[in-house]
C-alpha positions as a Markdown table, in Angstrom:
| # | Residue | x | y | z |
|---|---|---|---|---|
| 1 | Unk | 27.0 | 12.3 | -0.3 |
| 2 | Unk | 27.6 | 9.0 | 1.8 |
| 3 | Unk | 27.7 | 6.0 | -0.8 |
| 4 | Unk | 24.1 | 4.2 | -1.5 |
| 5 | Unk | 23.9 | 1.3 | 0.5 |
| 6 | Unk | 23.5 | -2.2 | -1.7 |
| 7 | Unk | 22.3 | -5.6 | -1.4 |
| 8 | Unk | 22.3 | -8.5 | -3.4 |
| 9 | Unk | 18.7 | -10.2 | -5.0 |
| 10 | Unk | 18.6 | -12.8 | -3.1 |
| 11 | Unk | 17.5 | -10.7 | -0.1 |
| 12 | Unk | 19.0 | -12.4 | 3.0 |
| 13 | Unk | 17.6 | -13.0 | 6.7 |
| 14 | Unk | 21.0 | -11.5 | 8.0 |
| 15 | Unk | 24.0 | -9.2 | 6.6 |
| 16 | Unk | 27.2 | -7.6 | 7.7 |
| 17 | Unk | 27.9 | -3.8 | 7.5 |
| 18 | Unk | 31.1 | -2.4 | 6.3 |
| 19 | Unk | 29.5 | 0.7 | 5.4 |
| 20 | Unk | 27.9 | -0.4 | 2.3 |
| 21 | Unk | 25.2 | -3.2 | 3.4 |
| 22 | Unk | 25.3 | -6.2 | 1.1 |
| 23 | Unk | 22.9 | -9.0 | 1.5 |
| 24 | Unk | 24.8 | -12.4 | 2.0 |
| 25 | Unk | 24.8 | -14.4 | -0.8 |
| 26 | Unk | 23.4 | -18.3 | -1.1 |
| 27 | Unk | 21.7 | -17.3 | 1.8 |
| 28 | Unk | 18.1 | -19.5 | 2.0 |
| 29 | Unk | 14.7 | -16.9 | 0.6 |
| 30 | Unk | 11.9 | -16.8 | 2.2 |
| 31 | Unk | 8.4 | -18.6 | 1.9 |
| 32 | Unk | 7.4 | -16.2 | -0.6 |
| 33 | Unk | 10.7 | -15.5 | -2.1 |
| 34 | Unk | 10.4 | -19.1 | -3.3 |
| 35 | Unk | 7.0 | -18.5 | -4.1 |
| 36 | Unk | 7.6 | -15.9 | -6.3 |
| 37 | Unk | 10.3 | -17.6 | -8.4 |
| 38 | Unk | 7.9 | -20.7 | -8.6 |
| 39 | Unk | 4.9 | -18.6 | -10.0 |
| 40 | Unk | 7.4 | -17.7 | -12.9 |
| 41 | Unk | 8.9 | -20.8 | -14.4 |
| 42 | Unk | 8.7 | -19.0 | -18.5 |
| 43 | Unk | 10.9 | -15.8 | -17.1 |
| 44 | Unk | 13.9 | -16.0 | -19.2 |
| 45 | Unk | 16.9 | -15.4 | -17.2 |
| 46 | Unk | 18.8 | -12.4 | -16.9 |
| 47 | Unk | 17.0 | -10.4 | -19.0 |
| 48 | Unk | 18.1 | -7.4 | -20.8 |
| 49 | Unk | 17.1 | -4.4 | -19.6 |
| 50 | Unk | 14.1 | -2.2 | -21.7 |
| 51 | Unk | 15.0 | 1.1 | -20.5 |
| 52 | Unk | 18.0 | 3.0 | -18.6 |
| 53 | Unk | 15.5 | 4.0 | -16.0 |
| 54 | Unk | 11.4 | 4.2 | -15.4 |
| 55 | Unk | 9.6 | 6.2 | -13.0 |
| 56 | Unk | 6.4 | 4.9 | -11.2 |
| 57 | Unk | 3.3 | 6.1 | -9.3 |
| 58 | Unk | 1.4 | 3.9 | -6.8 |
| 59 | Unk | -2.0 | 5.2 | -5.0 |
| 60 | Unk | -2.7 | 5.3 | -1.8 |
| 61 | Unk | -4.8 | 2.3 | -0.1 |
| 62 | Unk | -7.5 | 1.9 | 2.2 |
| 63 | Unk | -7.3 | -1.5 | 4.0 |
| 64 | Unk | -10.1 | -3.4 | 5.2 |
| 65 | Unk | -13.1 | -1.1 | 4.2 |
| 66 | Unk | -14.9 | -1.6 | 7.4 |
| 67 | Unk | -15.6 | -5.5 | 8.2 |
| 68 | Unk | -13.3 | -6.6 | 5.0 |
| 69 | Unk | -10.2 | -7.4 | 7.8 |
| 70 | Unk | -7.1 | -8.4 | 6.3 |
| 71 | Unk | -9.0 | -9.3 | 3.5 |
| 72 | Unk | -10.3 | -6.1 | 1.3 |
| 73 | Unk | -8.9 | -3.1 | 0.2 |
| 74 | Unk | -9.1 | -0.6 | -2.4 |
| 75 | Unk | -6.3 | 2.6 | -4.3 |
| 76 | Unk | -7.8 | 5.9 | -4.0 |
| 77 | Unk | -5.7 | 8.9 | -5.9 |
| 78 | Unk | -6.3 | 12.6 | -6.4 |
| 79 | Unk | -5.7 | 14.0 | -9.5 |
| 80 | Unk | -2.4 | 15.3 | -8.9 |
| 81 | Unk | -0.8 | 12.0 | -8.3 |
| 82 | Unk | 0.0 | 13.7 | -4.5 |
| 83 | Unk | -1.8 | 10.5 | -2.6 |
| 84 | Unk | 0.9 | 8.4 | -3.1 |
| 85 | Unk | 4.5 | 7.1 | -3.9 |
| 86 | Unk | 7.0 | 7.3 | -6.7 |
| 87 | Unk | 9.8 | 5.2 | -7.6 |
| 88 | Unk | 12.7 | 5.9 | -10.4 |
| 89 | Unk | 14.6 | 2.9 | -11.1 |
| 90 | Unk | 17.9 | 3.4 | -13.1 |
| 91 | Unk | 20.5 | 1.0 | -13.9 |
| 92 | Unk | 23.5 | 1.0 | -12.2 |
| 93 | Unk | 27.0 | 0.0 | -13.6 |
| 94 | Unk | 28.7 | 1.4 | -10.6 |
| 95 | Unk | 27.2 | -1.2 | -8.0 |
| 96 | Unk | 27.9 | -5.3 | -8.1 |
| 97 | Unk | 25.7 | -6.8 | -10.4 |
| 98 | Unk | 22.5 | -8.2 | -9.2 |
| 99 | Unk | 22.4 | -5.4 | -6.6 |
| 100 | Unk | 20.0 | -2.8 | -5.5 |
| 101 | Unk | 20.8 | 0.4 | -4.2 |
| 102 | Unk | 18.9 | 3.2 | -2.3 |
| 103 | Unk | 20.2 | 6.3 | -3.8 |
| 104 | Unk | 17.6 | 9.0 | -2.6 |
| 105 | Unk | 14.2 | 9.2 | -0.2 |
| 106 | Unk | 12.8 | 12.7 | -0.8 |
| 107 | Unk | 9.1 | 14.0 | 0.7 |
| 108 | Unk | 9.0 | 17.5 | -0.6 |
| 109 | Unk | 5.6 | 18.2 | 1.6 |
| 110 | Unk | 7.5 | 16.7 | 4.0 |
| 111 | Unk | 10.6 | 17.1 | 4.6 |
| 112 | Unk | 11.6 | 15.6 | 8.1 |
| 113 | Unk | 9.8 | 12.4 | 6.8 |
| 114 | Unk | 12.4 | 11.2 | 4.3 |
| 115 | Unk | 15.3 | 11.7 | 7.5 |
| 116 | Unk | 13.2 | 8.9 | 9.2 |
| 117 | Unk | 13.7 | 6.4 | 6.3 |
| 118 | Unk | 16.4 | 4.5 | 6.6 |
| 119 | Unk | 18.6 | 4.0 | 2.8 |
| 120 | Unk | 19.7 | 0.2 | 3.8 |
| 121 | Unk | 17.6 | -1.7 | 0.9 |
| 122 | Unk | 16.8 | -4.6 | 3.6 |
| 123 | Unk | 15.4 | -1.7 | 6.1 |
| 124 | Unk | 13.7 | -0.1 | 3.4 |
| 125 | Unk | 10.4 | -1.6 | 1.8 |
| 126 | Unk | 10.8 | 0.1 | -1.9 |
| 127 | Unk | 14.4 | -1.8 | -1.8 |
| 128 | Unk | 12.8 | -5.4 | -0.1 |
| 129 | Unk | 10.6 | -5.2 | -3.5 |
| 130 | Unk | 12.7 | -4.3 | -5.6 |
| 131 | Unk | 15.2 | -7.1 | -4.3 |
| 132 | Unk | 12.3 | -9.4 | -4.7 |
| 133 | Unk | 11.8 | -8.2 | -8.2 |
| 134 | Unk | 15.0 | -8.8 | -9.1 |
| 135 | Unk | 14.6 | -12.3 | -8.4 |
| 136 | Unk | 11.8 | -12.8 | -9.7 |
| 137 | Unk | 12.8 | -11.8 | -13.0 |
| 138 | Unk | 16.1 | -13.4 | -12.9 |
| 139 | Unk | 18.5 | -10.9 | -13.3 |
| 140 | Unk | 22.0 | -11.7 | -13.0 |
| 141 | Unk | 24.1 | -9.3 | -14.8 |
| 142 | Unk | 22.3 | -5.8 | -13.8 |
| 143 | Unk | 22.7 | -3.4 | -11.0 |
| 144 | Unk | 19.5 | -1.2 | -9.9 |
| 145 | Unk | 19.6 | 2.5 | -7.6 |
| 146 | Unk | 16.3 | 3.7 | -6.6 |
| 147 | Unk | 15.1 | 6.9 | -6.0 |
| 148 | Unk | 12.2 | 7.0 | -3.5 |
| 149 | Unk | 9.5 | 10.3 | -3.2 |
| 150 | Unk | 7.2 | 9.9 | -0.5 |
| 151 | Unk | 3.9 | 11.6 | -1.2 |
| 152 | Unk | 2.1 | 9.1 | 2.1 |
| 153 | Unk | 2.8 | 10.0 | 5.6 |
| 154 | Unk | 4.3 | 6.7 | 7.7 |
| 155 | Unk | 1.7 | 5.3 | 10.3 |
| 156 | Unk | -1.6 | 7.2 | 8.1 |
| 157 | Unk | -3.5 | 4.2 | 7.6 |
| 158 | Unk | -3.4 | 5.2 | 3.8 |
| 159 | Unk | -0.7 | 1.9 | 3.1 |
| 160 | Unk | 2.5 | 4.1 | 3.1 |
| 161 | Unk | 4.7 | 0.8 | 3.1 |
| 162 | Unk | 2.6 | -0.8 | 0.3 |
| 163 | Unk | 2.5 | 2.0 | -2.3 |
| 164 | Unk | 6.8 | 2.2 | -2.1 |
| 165 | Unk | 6.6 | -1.3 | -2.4 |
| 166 | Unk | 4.5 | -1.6 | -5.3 |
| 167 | Unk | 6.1 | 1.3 | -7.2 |
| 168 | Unk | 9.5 | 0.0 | -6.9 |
| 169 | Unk | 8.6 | -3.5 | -7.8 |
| 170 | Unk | 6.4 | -2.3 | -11.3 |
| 171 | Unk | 9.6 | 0.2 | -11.9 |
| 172 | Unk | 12.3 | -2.9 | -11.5 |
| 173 | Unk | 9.4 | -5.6 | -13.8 |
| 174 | Unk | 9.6 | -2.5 | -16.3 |
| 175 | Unk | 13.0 | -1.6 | -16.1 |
| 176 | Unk | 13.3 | -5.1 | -17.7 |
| 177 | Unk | 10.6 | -5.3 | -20.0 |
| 178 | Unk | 6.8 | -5.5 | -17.8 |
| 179 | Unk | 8.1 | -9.6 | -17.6 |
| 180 | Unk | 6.3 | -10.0 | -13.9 |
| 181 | Unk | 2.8 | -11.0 | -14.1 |
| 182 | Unk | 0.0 | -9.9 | -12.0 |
| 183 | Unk | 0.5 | -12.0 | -9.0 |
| 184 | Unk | 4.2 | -12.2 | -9.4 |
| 185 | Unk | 4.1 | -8.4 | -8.5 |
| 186 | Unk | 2.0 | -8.6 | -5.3 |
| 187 | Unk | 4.0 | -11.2 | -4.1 |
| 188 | Unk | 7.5 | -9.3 | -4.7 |
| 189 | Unk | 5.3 | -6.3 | -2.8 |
| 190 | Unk | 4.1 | -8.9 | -0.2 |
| 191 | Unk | 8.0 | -9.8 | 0.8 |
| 192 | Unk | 8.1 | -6.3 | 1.8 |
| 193 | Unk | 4.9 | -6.1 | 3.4 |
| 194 | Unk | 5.4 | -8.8 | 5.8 |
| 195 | Unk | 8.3 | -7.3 | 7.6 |
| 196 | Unk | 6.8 | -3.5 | 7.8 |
| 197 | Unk | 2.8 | -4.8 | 8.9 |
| 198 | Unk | 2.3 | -8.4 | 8.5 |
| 199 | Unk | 1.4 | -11.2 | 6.4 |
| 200 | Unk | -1.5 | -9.3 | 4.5 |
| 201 | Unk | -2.2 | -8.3 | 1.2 |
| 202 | Unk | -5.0 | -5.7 | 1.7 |
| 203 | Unk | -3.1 | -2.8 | 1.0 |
| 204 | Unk | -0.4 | -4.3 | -1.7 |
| 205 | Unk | -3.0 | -5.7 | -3.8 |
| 206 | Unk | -4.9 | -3.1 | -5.0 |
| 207 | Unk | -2.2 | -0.8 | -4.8 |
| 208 | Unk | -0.5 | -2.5 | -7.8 |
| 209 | Unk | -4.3 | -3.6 | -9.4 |
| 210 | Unk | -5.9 | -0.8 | -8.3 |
| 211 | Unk | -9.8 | -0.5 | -7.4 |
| 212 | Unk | -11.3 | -3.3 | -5.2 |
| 213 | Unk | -9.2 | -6.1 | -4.8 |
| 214 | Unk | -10.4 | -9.4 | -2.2 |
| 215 | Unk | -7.4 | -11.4 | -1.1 |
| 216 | Unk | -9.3 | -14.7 | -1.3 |
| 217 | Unk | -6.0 | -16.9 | 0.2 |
| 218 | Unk | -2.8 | -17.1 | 0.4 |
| 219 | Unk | -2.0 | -20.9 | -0.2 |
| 220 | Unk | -2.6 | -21.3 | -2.7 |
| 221 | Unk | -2.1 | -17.5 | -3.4 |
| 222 | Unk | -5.9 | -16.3 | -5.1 |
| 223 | Unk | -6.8 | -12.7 | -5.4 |
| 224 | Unk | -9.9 | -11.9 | -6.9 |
| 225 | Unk | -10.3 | -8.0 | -8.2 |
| 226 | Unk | -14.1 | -7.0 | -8.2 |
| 227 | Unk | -15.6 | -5.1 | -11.0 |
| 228 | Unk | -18.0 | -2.8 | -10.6 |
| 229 | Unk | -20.5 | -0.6 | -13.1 |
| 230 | Unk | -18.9 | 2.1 | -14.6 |
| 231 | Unk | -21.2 | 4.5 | -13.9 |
| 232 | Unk | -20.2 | 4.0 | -10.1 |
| 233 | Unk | -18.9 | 8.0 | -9.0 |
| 234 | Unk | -17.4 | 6.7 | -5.9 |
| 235 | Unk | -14.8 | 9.5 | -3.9 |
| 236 | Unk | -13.5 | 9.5 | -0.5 |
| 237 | Unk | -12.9 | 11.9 | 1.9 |
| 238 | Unk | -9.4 | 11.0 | 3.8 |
| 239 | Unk | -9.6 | 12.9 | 6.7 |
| 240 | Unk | -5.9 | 12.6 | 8.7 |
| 241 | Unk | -5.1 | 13.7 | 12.1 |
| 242 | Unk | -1.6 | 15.1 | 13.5 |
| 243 | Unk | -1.2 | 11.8 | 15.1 |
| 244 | Unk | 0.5 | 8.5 | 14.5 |
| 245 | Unk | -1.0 | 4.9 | 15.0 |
| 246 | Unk | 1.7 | 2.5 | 14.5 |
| 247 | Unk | 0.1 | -1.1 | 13.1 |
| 248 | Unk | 2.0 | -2.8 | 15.5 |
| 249 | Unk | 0.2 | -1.1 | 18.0 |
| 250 | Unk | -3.2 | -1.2 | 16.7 |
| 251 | Unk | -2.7 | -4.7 | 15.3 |
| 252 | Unk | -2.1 | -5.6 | 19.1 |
| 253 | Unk | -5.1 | -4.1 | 20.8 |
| 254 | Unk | -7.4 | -6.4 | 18.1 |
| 255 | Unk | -9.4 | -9.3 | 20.2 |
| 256 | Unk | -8.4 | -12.8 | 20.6 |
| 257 | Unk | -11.4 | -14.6 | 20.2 |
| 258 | Unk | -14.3 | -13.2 | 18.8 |
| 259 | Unk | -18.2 | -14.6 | 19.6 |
| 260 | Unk | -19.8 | -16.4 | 16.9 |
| 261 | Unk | -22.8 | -14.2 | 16.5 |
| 262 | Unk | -20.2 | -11.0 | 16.1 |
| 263 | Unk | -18.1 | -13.4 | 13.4 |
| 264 | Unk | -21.6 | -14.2 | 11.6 |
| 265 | Unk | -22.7 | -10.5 | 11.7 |
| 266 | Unk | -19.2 | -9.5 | 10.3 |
| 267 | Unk | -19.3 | -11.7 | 7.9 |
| 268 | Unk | -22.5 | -11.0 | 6.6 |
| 269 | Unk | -21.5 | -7.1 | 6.6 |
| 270 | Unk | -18.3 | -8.1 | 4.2 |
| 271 | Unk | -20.4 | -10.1 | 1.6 |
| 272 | Unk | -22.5 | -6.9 | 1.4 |
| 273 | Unk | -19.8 | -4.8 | 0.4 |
| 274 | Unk | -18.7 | -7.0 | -2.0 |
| 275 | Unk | -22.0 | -7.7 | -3.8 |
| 276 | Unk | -22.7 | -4.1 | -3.3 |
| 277 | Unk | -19.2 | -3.1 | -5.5 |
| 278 | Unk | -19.9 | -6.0 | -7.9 |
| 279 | Unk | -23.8 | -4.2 | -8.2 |
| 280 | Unk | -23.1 | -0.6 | -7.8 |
| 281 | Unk | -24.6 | -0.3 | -4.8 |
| 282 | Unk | -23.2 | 3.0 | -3.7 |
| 283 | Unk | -25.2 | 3.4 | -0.4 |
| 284 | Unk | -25.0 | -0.1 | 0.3 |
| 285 | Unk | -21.4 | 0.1 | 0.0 |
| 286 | Unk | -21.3 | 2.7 | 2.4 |
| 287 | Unk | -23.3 | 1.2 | 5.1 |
| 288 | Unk | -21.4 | -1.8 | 5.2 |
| 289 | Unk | -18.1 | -0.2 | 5.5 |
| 290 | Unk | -19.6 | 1.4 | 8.5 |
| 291 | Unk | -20.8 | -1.9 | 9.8 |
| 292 | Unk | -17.7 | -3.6 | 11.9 |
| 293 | Unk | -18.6 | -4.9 | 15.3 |
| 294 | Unk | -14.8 | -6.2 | 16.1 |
| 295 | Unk | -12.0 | -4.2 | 14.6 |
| 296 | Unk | -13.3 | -0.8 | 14.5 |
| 297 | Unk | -14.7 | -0.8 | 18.2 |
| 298 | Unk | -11.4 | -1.6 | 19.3 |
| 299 | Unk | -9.4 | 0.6 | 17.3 |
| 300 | Unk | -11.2 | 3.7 | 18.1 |
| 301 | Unk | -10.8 | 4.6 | 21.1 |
| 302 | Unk | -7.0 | 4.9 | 20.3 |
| 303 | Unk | -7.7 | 7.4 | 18.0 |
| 304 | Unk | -8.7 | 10.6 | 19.9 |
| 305 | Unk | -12.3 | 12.4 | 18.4 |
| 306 | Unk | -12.8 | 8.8 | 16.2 |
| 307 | Unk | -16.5 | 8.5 | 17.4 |
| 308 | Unk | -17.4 | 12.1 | 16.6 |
| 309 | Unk | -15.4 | 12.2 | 13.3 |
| 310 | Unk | -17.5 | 9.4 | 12.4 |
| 311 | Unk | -20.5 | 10.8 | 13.7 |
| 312 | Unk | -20.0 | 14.2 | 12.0 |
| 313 | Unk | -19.2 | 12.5 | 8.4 |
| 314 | Unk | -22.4 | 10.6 | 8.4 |
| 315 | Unk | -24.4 | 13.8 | 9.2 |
| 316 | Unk | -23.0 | 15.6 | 6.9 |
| 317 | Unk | -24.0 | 13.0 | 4.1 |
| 318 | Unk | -21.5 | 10.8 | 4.0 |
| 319 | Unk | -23.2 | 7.0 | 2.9 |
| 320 | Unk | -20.2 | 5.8 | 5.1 |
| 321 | Unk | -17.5 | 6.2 | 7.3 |
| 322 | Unk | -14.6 | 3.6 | 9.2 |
| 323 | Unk | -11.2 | 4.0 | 9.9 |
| 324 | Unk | -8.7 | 3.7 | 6.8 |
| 325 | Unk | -6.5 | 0.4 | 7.8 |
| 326 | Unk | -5.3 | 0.7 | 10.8 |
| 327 | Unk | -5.7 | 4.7 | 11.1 |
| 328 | Unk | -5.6 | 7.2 | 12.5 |
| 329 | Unk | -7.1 | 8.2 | 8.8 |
| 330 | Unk | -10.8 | 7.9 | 8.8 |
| 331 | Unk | -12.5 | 7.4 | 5.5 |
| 332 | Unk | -16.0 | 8.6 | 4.8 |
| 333 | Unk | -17.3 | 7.3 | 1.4 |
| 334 | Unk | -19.7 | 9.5 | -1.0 |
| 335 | Unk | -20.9 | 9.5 | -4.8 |
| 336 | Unk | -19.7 | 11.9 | -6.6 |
| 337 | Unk | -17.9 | 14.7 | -5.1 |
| 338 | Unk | -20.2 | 17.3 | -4.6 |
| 339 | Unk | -20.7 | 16.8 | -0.9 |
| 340 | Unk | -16.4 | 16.4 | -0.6 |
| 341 | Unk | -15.9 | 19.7 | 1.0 |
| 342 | Unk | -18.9 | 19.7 | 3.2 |
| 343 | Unk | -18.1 | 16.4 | 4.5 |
| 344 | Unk | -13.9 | 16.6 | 4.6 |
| 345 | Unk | -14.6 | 20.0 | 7.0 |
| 346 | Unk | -16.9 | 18.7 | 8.9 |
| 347 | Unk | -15.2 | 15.6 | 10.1 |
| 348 | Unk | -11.7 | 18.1 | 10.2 |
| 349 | Unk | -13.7 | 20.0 | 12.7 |
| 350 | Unk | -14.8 | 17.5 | 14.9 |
| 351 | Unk | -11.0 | 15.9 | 15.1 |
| 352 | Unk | -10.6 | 19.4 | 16.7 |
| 353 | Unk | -13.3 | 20.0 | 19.2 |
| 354 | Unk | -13.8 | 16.1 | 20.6 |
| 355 | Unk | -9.9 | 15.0 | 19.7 |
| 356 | Unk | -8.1 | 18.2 | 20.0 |
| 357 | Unk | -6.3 | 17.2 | 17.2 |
| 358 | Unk | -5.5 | 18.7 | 14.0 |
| 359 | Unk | -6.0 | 17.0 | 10.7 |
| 360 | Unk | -6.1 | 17.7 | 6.8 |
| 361 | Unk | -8.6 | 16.3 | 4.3 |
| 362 | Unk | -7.8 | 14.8 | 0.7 |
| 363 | Unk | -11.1 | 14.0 | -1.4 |
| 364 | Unk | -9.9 | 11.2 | -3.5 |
| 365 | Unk | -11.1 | 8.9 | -6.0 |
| 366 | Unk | -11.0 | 5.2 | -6.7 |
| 367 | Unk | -8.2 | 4.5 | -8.9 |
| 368 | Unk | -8.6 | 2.2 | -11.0 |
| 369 | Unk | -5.3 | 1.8 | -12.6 |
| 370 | Unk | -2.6 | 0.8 | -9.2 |
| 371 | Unk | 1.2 | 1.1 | -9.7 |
| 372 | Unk | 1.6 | 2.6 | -13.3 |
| 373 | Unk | 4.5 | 3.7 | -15.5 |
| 374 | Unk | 4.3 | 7.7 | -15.5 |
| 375 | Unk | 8.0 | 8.4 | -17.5 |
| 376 | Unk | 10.8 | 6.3 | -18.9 |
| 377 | Unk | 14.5 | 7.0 | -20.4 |
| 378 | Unk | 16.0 | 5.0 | -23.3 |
| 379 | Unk | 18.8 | 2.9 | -23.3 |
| 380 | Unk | 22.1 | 5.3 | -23.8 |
């Protein structure tokens, strides 16, 4: 096997190769590299490590939930822990210290996926979190390889990017002891966010809080997660086609300017959905996520069949339907699951005949936990 490549925590703008990457030390962090080590002036430095190694799972997101923009998202996760990402972090005494390593990408359900990843820790956003992590916390004296399992396809509209970010950075924070607090996490995440799809924490957020999270602003940094009544059954139906949409791509095709009676009427549509998770409001929730007048009329007619997937969900029963991030996944919410099947085949079936495209369905829930700790191995 070719050696891991490394870099240093202090996750550079530029590096050399000599076959092992390292990041370029002293050089100047970023905007929220420096933002993160700010938020945590009581992390002691250096810490000792907790553990030898600890495995993660983070869920799978949907981004924007209709009018919500760059602004809300939610995790959704199956009970098999499939729809989504896990990390092992293990400590390392063969790298420098204050290193990070890539030392596997797997995807057993799909194997040419993992040959598209690249193992450089800048190029890779489980190792730009888990760099960020690192600093965050401090440590000095400690080496860290990552194994990565991709259980998200790249380009879904499901936050692929997000859910490796957020698992490696809660497997580094409890490598070392769960020091990281909420926000300290999102932001490690966020450093790997902004050079895969932007400046946007819609999918990193709730992938490490999990449920409904609204990403109030960034300076200062505010999130606000939104409760809801328990007795809220909501599942989604995740209907994917055989069919990339890059967020470069659909980012691009989005509308300069906007007129001020579609901003109102958006607007309006977002505060809906919010109220209606803070109330319960199942049905209202899903009319508003079907409710965008900007993003969604601009995005789908780059996804082949969109219109009729959307179409089919909502006569099938579905309370809504939109397009999950920046697709080509379309999301169709329902309460309780019941209805899942009927739904999930229908909208599969109408990706066929009006898309000619063919697609697979995961009914999902909301998760409510994010990036958790699933196993752990003691210090030898």
């Amino acid at each position: 096997m070719a050696p891991a490549a490394t870099s240093t925590a202090s996750a550079p703008s530029s590096f050399h190769s000599t076959g092992r990457h390292r990041a370029r030390v002293g050089a100047r962090p970023s905007l929220v590299s420096l933002r993160v080590r700010a938020a945590n002036p009581n992390v002691t430095a250096d810490p000792a490590p907790a553990f030898q190694s600890v495995t993660t799972f983070a869920p799978a997101t949907v981004a924007n939930l209709g009018p919500g923009f760059d602004f809300l998202g939610c995790a959704v996760a199956d009970a098999s822990l499939s729809l989504g990402d896990t990390v092992t972090a293990t400590l390392d005494p063969s790298l420098p210290p204050a290193t990070v390593s890539i030392a596997s990408v797997t995807s057993p359900s799909r194997p040419n996926l993992a040959e598209r990843l690249s193992r450089d820790p800048l190029r890779n956003c489980a190792g730009v979190a888990a760099i960020a992590a690192l600093r965050a916390l401090g440590v000095r004296s400690h080496a860290v390889s990552i194994h990565l399992t991709k259980g998200l396809p790249l380009g879904s509209g499901l936050g692929s990017s997000a859910a490796s970010a957020a698992a490696a950075a809660k497997a580094v924070d409890a490598l070392f002891g769960s020091r990281l607090g909420r926000d300290d996490l999102v932001l490690a995440g966020l450093e790997s966010e902004k050079a895969v799809s932007g400046f946007h924490a819609d999918n990193i957020a709730p992938a490490i809080l999990g449920g409904f999270v609204l990403v109030r602003s960034y300076d200062p940094f505010h999130l606000v997660p939104l409760s809801f009544p328990p007795a809220l059954r909501l599942h989604f139906v995740l209907v994917t086609p055989d069919f990339e949409a890059p967020t470069s791509k659909m980012r691009a095709a989005l509308p300069r300017q906007v007129d001020v009676q579609q901003h109102v009427r958006n607007s309006s549509q977002a505060a809906a959905l919010v109220a209606a998770v803070l109330q319960g409001d199942a049905g209202l929730i899903g009319s508003a996520m079907s409710s965008d007048g900007i993003v969604e009329p601009t995005r789908a007619p780059l996804i082949p069949g969109m219109a009729a997937v959307k179409a089919a969900a909502l006569q099938a029963g579905a309370l809504g339907c939109t397009i999950s991030g920046a697709g080509p996944t379309v999301v169709a919410v329902i309460q309780g699951e019941e209805r899942g099947e009927e739904v999930a085949r229908k909208m599969v079936d109408a990706f066929w005949s009006a898309g000619k495209l063919k697609a697979t369905a995961t009914v999902a829930q909301l998760d409510t936990l994010g990036a958790r700790v699933i196993a752990t191995s003691s210090l030898n």
